[in-house]
C-alpha positions in Angstrom: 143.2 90.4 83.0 140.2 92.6 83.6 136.7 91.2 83.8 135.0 92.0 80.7 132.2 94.2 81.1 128.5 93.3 80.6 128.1 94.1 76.9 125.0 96.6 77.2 124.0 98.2 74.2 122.4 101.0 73.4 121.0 103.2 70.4 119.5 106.4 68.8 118.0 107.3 65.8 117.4 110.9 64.3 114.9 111.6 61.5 115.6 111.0 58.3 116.4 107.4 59.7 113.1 107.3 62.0 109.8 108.3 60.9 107.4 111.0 61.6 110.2 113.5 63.1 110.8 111.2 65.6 113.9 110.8 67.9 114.5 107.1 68.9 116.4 105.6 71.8 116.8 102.1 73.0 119.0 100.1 75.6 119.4 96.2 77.0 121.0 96.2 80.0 123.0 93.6 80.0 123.5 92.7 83.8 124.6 89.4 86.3 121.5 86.8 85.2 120.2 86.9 88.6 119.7 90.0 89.0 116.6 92.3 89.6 115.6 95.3 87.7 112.6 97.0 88.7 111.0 100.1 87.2 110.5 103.1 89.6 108.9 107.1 89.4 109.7 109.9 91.6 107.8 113.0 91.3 109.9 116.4 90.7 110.1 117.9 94.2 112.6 121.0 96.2 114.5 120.5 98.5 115.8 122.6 101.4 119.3 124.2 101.2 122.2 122.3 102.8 120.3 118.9 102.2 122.3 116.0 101.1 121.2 113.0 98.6 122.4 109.5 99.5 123.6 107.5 96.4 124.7 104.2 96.1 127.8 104.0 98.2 128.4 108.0 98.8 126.3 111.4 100.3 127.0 114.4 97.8 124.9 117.8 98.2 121.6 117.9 96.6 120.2 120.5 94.5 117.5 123.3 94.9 114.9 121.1 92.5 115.0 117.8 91.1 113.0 116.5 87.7 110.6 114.1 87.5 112.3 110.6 86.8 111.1 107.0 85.4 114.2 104.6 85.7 115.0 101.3 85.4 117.6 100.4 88.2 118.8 97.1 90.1 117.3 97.0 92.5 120.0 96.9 95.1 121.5 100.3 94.0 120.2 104.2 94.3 121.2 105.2 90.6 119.6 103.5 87.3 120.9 101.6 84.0 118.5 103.7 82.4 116.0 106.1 82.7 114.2 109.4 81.7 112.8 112.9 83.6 109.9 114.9 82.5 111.5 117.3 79.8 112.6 114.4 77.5 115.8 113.4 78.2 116.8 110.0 78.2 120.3 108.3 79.9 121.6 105.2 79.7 125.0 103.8 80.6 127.8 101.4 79.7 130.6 99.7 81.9 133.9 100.3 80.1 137.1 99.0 80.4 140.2 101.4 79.4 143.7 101.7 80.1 143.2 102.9 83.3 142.5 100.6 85.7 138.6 101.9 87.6 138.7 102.6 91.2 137.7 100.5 93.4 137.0 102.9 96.2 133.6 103.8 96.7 132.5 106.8 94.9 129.6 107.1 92.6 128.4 105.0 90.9 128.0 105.0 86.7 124.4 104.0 87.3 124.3 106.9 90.1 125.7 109.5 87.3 122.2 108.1 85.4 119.9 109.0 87.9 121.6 112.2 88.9 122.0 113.4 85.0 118.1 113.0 84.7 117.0 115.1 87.6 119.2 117.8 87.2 119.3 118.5 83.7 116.2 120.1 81.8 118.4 119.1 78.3 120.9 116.1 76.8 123.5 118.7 77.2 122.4 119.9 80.8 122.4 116.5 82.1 126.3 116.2 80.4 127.7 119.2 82.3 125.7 117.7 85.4 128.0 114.2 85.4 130.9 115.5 84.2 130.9 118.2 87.2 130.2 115.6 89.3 132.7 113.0 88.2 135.1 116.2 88.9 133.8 116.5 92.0 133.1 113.1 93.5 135.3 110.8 91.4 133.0 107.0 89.8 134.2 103.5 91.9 133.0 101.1 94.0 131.4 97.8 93.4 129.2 97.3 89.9 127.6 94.1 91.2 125.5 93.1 94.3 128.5 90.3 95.1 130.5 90.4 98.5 133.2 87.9 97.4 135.0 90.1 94.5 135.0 93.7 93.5 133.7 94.5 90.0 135.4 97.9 88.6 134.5 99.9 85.7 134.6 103.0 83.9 131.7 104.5 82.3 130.2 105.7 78.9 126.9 107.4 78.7 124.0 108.1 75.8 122.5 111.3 76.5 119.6 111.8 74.2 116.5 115.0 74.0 113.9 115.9 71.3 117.1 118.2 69.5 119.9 115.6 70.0 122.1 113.5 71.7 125.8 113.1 73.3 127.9 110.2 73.4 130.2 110.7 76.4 132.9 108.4 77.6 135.0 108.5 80.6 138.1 107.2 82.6 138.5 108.5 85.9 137.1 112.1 85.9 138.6 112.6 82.3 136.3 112.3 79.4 135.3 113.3 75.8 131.8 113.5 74.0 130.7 113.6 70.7 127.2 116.0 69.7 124.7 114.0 67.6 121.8 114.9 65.4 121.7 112.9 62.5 121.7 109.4 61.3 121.6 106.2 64.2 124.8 105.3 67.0 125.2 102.5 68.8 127.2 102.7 71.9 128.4 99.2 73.9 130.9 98.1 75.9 134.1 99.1 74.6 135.0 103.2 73.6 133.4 104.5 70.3 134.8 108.1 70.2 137.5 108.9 67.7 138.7 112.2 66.3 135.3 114.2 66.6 135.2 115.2 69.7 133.0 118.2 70.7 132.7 118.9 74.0 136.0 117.3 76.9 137.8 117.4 80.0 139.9 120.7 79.6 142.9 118.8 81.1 142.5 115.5 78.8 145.2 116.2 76.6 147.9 117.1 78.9 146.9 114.5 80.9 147.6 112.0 78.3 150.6 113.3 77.4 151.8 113.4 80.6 151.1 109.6 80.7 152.9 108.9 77.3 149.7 107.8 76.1 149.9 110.4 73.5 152.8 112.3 71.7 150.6 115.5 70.7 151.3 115.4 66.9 149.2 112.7 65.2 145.3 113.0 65.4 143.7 113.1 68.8 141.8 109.7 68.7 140.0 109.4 72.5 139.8 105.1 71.6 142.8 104.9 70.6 144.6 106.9 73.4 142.5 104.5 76.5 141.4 101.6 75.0 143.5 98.8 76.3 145.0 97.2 72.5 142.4 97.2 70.2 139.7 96.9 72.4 137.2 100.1 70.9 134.2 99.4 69.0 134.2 100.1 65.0 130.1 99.1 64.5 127.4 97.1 65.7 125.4 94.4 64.1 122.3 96.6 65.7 123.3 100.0 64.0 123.4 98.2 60.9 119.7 96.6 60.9 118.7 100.1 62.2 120.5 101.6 59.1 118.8 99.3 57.0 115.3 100.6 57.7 116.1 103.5 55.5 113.7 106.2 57.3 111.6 103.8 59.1 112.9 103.5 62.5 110.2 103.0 64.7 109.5 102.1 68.4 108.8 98.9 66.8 111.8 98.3 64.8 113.8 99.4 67.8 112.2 96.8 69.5 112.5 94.5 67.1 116.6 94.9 67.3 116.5 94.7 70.9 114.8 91.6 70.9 117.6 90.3 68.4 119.5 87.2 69.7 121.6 86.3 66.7 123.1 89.6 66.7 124.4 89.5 70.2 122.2 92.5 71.3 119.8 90.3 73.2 122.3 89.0 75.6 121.8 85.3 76.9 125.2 84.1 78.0 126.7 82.0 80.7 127.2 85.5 82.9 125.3 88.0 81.8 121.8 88.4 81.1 119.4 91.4 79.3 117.8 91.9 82.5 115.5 94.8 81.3 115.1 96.8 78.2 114.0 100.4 77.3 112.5 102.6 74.3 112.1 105.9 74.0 110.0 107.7 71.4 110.4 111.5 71.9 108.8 113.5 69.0 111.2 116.5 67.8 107.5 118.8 68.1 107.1 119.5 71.9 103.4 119.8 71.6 103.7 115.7 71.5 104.7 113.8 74.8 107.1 111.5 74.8 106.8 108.0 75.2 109.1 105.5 77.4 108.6 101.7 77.0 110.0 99.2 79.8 109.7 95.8 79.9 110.4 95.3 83.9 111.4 91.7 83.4 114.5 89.9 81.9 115.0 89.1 78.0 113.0 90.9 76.1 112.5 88.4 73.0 110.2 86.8 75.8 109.2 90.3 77.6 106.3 93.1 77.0 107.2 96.5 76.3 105.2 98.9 78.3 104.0 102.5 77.6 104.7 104.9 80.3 104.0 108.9 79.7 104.9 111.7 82.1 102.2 113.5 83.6 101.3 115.0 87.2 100.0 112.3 89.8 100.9 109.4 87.6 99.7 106.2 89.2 102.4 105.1 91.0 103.2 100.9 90.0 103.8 98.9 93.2 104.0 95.7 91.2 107.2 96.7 89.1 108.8 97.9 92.4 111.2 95.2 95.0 110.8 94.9 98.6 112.8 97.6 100.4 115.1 96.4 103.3 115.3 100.2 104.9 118.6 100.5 106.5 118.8 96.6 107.1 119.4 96.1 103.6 122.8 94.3 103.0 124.0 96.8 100.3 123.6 99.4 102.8 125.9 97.8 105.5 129.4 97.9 105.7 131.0 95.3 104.8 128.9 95.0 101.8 126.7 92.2 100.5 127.2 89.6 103.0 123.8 88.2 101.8 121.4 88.6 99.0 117.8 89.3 100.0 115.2 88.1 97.3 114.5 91.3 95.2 112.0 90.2 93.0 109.2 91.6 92.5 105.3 90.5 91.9 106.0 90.9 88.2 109.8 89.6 87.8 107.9 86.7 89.5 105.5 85.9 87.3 107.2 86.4 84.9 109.5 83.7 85.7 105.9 81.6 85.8 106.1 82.7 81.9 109.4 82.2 80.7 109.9 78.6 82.4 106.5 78.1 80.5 107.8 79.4 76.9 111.1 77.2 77.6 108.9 74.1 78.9 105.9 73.6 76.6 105.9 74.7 73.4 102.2 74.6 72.8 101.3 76.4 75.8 104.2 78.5 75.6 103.5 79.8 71.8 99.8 80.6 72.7 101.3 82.7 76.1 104.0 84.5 73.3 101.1 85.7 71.3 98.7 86.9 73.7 102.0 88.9 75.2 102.6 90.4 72.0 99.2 91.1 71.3 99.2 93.2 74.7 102.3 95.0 73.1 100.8 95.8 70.2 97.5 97.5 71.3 100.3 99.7 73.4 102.3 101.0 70.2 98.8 101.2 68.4 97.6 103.3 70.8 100.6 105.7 71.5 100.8 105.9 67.9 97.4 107.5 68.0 98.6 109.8 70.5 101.5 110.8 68.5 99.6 111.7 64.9 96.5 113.1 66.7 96.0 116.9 66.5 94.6 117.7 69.7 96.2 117.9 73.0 96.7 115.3 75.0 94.3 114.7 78.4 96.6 113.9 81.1 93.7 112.1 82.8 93.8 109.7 79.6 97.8 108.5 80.7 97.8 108.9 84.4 97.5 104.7 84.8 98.8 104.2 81.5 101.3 101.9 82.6 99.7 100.8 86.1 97.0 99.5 83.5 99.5 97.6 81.5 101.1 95.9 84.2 98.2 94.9 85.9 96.7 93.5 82.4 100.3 91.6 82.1 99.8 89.9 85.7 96.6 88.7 84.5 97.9 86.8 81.8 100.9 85.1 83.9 98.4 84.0 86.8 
């Protein structure tokens, strides 16, 4: 049997679900407990012709200009879980399983197709063509997990969100399908979603499936039905259904707020996998507004703060969020793989740890420690809310240490 992939999950929400014409997108990543996430900018930049970009595992060609990027990655890879650029797009991915067994040989990575799909594409549907070209080109395997005893295969599905709308695309080797979205709220997890309405795919999928016997070519094209192993695709999420519920009120806030929801399985807290780090994204459909990217940097976000971060040039760069780097000495770098684990974490993911061993261990101390953290949180989605419904322009000097500040005033708490 497979190992069942870490069940992720992720969301969106157009107006008339979310308020004040705002586009709303959310993700746990659900990840190996121990694991490190950190939270890491590059600036847009050019490179020269010819030059190459080194991914996880593979060296593909890099292009003539990259976007700005915020991501949240493990720290052990090159790609992200999750992440956004500079002209409001935001990616995140999912581990699937399908039919089709994932390849084992290294290739890139679905976390790599993240990362590349944000600084190559200006638009949700740019950054589509971008990893679906490359997934034609390069082909997704290797290793999902920092762990040099077993191989951990997957295929991948991807949220593609902008101001305008978003794209659910799912894949299984190089073949894939995607849905357009610009209405209502989606949920994407671990297992395929996509049915009948497919807008945009692979312009060999069908005859590849037939080919296979997977599909006879009369009934309905259904892209779950066809690779999901049994009945192994997803019909709904609790998640969707409490976003649903708001009835035009989906907020940063109440996308939190499902995040953060344990009952419903969403918050993951299991014996293998943890929510290692979560993301919102607020991007107002008026592009006079900037858009607004929360992270939390640190595992479980029922115990976590969401932090506002806003693109603008020279942003103050966050050492604190960011692990050590090992250079080329770094075990994931060196063939065979992940003989060792270094420690990743980093000066927050530390204390941190300080914090939640504190909300687990005195309840007292613990409760007071939960307020003052949610009270940080709070003047953060005041204040961006002010940005949001304010007439004038924003001044980028206002932002630049926006979420340098927040950190910093996070670390003073834990100490």
């Amino acid at each position: 049997r497979m190992a069942a992939a870490p069940p992720s999950y992720c969301f969106v929400a157009f107006p008339p679900c979310s308020k004040d014409g705002l586009v709303v997108f959310g993700k746990n990543s659900a990840r190996p407990r121990d694991e490190v996430q950190e939270v890491v900018y590059f600036a847009a930049a050019t490179h020269d012709p010819g030059s190459k970009v080194e991914c996880t595992y593979i060296e593909i060609e890099q292009v003539p200009k990259t976007h700005a990027v915020v991501l949240s990655r493990p720290s052990w890879l090159w790609g992200a879980e999750m992440g956004a650029n500079e002209h409001g797009v935001c990616v995140a991915n999912e581990a699937v399983v399908t039919r089709e067994p994932a390849s084992e040989s290294e290739a890139l990575l679905g976390m790599d197709l993240v990362r590349l799909g944000l600084e190559r594409g200006a638009t949700a549907k740019e950054a589509l063509d971008v990893i679906v070209s490359l997934l034609e080109e390069h082909g997704q395997g290797g290793n999902y997990y920092e762990d040099g005893s077993s191989c951990h295969t997957f295929q991948s599905a991807f949220l593609i969100v902008d101001r305008n709308e978003a794209w659910i695309l799912e894949t299984s080797g190089k073949y894939w399908a995607a849905e357009k979205i610009t209405e209502g709220v989606k949920c994407i997890s671990n297992q395929l979603s996509l049915t009948t309405k497919i807008d945009a795919e692979h312009p060999e999928l069908r005859n590849y499936v037939r080919s296979q016997g997977w599909w006879n070519g009369d009934s309905d094209f259904n892209f779950s039905e066809v690779f999901s192993l049994a009945d192994d695709h997803l019909a709904c999420c609790s998640g969707r259904e409490s976003l649903e519920k708001q009835g035009g009120d989906v907020s940063a806030q109440t996308m939190i707020d499902v995040l953060r929801d344990k009952d419903s399985g969403v918050c993951v807290d299991s014996e293998s996998f943890l929510t290692t780090a979560s993301i919102v994204s607020v991007l107002p459909q008026d592009p006079s507004f900037p858009c607004v990217h929360y992270f939390t940097g640190t595992p479980d976000p029922s115990r976590s703060v969401f932090k506002p971060f806003i693109f603008v040039d020279d942003v103050k760069l966050v050492p604190k969020v960011q692990s050590p780097s090992f250079g080329n000495d770094d075990p994931a770098k060196k063939i065979p793989r992940f003989q060792e684990k270094p420690d990743r974490r980093h000066e927050l993911y530390k204390a941190h740890e300080w914090a939640r061993s504190l909300l687990e261990n005195d309840q007292e101390k613990g409760q007071k420690l939960m307020r003052i953290m949610l009270d940080l949180e709070k003047q953060g989605l005041e204040a961006m809310e002010d940005i949001l419904t304010r007439t004038e322009i924003l001044d980028p000097a206002e932002v630049v240490d926006l979420f340098y500040d927040c950190v910093d005033t996070e670390l003073k708490f834990f100490k």
